[in-house]
C-alpha positions in Angstrom: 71.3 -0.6 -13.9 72.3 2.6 -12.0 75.2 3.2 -14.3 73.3 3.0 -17.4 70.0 4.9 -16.3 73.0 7.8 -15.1 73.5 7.9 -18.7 70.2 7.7 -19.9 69.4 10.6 -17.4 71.6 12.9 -19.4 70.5 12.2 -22.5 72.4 9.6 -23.8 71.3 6.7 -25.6 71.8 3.1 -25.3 73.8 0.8 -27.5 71.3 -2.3 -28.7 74.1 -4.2 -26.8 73.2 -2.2 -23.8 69.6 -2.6 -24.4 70.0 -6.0 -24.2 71.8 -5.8 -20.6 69.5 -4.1 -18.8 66.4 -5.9 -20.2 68.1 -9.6 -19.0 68.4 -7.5 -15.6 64.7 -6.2 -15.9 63.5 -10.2 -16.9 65.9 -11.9 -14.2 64.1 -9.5 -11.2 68.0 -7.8 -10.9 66.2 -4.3 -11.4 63.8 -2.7 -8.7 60.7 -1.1 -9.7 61.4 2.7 -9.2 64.6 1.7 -11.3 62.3 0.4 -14.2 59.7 2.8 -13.7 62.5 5.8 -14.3 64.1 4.0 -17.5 60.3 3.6 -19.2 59.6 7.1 -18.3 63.0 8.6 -19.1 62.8 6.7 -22.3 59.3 7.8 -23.4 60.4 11.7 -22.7 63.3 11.6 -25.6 61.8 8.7 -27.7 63.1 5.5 -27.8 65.7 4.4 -30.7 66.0 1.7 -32.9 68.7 0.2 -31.1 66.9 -0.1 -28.0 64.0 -1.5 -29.2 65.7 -4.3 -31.1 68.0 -4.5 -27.8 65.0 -4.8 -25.8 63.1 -7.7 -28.2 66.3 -9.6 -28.5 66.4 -10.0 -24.7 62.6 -10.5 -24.1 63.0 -13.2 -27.2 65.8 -15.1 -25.2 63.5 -15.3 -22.1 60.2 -16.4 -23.5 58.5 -19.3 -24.0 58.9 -20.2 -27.6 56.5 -22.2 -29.9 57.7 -24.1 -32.7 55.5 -24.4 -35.7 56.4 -25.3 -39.1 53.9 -22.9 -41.3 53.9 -19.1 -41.3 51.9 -17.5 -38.7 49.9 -14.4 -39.2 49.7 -11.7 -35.8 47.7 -9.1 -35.4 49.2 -7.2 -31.9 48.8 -3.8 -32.1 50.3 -1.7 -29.2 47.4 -0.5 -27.5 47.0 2.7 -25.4 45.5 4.9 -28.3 42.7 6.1 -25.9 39.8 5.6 -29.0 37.7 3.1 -27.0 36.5 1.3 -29.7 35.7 -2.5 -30.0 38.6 -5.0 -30.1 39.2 -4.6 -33.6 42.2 -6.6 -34.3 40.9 -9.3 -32.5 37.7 -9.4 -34.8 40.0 -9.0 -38.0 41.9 -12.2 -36.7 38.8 -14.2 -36.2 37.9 -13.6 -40.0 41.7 -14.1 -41.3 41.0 -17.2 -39.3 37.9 -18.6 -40.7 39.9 -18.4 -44.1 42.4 -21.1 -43.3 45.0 -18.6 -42.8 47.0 -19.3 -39.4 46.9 -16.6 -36.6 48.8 -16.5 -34.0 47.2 -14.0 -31.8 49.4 -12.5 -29.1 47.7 -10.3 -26.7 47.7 -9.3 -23.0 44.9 -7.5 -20.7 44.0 -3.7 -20.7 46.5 -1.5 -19.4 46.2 1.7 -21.5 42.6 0.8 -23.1 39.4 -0.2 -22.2 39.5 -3.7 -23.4 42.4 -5.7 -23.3 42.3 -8.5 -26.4 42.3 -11.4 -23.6 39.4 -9.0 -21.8 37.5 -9.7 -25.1 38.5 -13.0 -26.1 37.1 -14.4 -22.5 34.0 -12.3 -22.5 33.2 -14.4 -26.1 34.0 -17.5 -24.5 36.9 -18.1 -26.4 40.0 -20.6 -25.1 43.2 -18.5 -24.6 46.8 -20.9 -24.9 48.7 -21.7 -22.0 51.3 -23.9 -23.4 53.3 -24.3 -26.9 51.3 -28.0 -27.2 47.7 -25.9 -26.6 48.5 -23.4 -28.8 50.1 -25.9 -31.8 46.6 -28.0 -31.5 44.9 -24.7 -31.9 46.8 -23.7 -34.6 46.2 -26.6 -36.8 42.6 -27.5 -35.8 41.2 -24.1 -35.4 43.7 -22.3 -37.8 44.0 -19.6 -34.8 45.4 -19.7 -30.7 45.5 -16.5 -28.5 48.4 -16.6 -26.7 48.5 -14.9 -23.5 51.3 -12.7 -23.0 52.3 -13.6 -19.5 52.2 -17.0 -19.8 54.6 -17.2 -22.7 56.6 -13.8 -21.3 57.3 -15.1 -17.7 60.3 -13.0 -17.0 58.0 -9.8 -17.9 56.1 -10.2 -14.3 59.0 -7.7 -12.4 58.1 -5.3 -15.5 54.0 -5.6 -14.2 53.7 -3.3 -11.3 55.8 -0.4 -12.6 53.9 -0.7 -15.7 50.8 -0.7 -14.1 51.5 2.6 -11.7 52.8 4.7 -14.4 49.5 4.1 -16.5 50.7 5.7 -19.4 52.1 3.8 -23.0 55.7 3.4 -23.3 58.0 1.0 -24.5 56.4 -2.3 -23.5 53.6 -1.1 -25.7 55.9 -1.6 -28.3 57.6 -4.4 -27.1 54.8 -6.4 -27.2 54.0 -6.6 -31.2 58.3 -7.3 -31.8 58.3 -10.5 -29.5 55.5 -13.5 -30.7 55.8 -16.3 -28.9 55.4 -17.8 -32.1 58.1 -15.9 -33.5 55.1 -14.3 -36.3 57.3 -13.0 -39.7 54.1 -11.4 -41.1 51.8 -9.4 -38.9 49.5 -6.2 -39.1 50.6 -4.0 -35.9 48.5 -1.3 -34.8 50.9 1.6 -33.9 49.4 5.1 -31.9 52.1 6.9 -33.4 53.4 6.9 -37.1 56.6 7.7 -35.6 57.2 5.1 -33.7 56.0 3.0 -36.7 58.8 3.6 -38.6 61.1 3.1 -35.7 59.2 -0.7 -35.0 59.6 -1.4 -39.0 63.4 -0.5 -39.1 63.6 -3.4 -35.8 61.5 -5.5 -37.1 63.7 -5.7 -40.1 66.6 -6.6 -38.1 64.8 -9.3 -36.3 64.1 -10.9 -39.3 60.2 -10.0 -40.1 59.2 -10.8 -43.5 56.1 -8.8 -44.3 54.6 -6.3 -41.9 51.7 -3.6 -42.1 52.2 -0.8 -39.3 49.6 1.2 -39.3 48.0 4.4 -37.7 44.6 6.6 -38.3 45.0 9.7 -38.4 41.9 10.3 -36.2 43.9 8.2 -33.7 43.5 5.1 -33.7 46.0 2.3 -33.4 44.1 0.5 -36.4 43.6 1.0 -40.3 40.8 3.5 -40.1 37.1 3.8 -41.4 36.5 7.3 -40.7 40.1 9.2 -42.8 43.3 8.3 -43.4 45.5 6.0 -42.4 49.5 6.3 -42.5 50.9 2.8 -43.5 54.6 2.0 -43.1 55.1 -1.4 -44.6 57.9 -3.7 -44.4 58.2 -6.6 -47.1 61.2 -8.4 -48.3 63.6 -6.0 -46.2 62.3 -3.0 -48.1 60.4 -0.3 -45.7 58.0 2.1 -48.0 55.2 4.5 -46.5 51.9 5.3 -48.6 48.3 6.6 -47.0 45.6 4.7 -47.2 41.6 5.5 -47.0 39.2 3.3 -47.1 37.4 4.4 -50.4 40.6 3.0 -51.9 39.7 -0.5 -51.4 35.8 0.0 -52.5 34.5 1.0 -48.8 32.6 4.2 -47.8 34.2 6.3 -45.0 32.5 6.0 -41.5 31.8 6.9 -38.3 33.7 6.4 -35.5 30.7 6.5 -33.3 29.6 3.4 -34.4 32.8 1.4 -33.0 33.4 3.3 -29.7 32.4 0.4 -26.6 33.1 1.0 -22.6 33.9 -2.2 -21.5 34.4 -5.7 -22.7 31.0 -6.8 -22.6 30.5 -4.3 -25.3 33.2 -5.2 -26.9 32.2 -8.9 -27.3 28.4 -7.5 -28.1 29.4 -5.9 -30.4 31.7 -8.4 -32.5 29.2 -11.3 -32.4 26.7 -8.6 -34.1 28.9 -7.7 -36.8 29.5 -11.4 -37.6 25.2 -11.8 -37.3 24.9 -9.1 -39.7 23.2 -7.2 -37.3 26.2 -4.6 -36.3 26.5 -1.0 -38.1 28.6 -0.7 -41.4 31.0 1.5 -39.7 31.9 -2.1 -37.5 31.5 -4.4 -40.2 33.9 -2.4 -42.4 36.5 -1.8 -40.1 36.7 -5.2 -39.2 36.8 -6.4 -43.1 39.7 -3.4 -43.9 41.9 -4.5 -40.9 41.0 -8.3 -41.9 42.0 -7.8 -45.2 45.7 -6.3 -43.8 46.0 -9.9 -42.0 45.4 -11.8 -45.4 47.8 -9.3 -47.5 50.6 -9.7 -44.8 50.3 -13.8 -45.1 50.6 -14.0 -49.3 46.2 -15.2 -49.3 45.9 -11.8 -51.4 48.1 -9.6 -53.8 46.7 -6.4 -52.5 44.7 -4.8 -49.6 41.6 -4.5 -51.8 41.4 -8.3 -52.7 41.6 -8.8 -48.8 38.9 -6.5 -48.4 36.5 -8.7 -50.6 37.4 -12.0 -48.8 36.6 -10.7 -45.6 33.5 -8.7 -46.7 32.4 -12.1 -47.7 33.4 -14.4 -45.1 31.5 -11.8 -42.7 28.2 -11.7 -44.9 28.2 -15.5 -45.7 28.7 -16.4 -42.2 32.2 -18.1 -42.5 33.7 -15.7 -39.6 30.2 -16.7 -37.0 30.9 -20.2 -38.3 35.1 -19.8 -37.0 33.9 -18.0 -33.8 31.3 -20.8 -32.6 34.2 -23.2 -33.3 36.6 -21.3 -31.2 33.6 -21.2 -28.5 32.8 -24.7 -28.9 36.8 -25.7 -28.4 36.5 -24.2 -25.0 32.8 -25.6 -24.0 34.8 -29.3 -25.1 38.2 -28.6 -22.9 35.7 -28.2 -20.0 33.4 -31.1 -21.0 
């Protein structure tokens, strides 16, 4: 570890080979915590390559806690850490992919660059989070949808936690994150806070085998498709990486306000997704939700294009299909404890 973060100090990059090393020593506890808090930060000063993050993934991959499920699975991980403060958006777009009969395997962790965390969310609605590979394939094919919490399914990540923590600001675990499903997701809308580092995510996710992947960023910020401009898209399909913009008037919906989506805390959060589901939320909500729904739907072969997705999920919100799939994923909880 000492060797290699010598050469990273002078600029050097790592092999994905090397990448791979000092990750198994990082998820075996054979690095100390100043030692992985210099790499991350070190790392995030020149920008991390393609090598290392597929270095990186490969290792975390070999460490986790794997589930085996026989159809595709849809993710929706973004990286976090884009400092917008709105809603858990993803999360809501899942719950509606969900309530379509489309599978989502929903990876997500607590807050550590953001105000709401996806688990944060997920437990302030009352919703079950998966433990286990059996928990999360009994989710999968009676509720069409598990959450899977990072740390139980990343074990070896827990030496990587208090570094993480301290330094407070994104780096590569953010990215991380999205490249290792338990599940092992092949299709999945990632939100990315940088377009940059997009295109470095799409180029490993290709090597690790992904088959269809939206990686999006707003250009107001956030780590999501956006209501309010533009959003850069790097999409991966079929091995094939192309980049396009995207606004929301291109799929039939009015451009928002980012005012209407900004929450402080989880409650909020969880407010504010059971009123866009009640029909009661502002449009700004209700269309972000349907626009980054209808990425999750593209990315699993339900539509041909983004503005097909955009319908289905305008209407599973308006005819009560998504409230229908998130009392379900309540009522699955309220029955473990019964």
């Amino acid at each position: 570890m000492i060797e290699l973060l010598a050469k990273c100090i002078e600029g050097e990059t790592l092999t994905e080979a090397q990448a791979e090393n000092v990750m198994n020593l990082i998820m075996t506890g054979n690095a100390t915590s100043s030692q992985i808090a210099s790499l991350v930060s070190i790392m995030r000063l020149r920008g991390e390559t393609v090598d290392e993050l597929v270095g990186f993934a490969k290792s975390m991959k070999k460490h986790m806690t794997s589930i085996k499920y026989d159809s595709d699975v849809v993710d929706t991980c973004g990286t976090g850490g884009d400092g917008a403060s709105t809603f858990n958006i993803s999360t809501a777009a899942a719950i509606v992919a969900s309530s379509l009969k489309v599978k989502v395997a929903k990876h997500g962790n607590r807050a550590f660059t953001s105000k709401s965390g996806s688990v944060d969310v997920i437990e302030t609605l009352g919703i079950n989070i998966q433990k286990t590979e059996e928990e999360a394939v009994k989710s999968l094919n009676n509720q069409n949808m598990s959450f899977l919490f990072a740390p139980m399914f990343h074990s070896s990540m827990k030496h990587a936690v208090n570094p993480r923590k301290e330094i407070g600001f994104r780096n590569v675990f953010n990215l991380l994150g999205p490249l290792a499903n338990p599940a092992n997701a092949k299709r999945q809308v990632i939100g990315v806070y940088s377009t940059i580092y997009a295109e470095k995510m799409a180029e490993a996710l290709k090597r690790l085998g992904a088959e269809h992947v939206l990686l999006v960023t707003g250009r107001d910020g956030l780590d999501e498709i956006s209501i309010s401009g533009d959003t850069d898209v790097v999409e991966l399909k079929n091995g094939v990486i192309t980049r396009y913009v995207l606004h929301p008037t291109d799929v039939g919906l009015l451009e928002g306000d980012n005012d209407e989506i900004k929450v402080s805390d989880p409650k909020e959060s969880a407010e504010l997704i059971e009123s866009i589901f009640k029909g009661i939320a502002p449009k700004s909500a209700e269309n972000i939700v349907a626009l980054n729904a209808a990425a999750a739907l593209y990315v699993a072969n339900y539509v041909q294009s983004l503005a097909d997705g955009v319908m289905f999920a305008k209407e599973a919100i308006q005819n009560g299909l998504a409230l229908q799939q998130l009392k379900k994923l309540q009522r699955q909880k309220e029955e473990n404890y019964a």
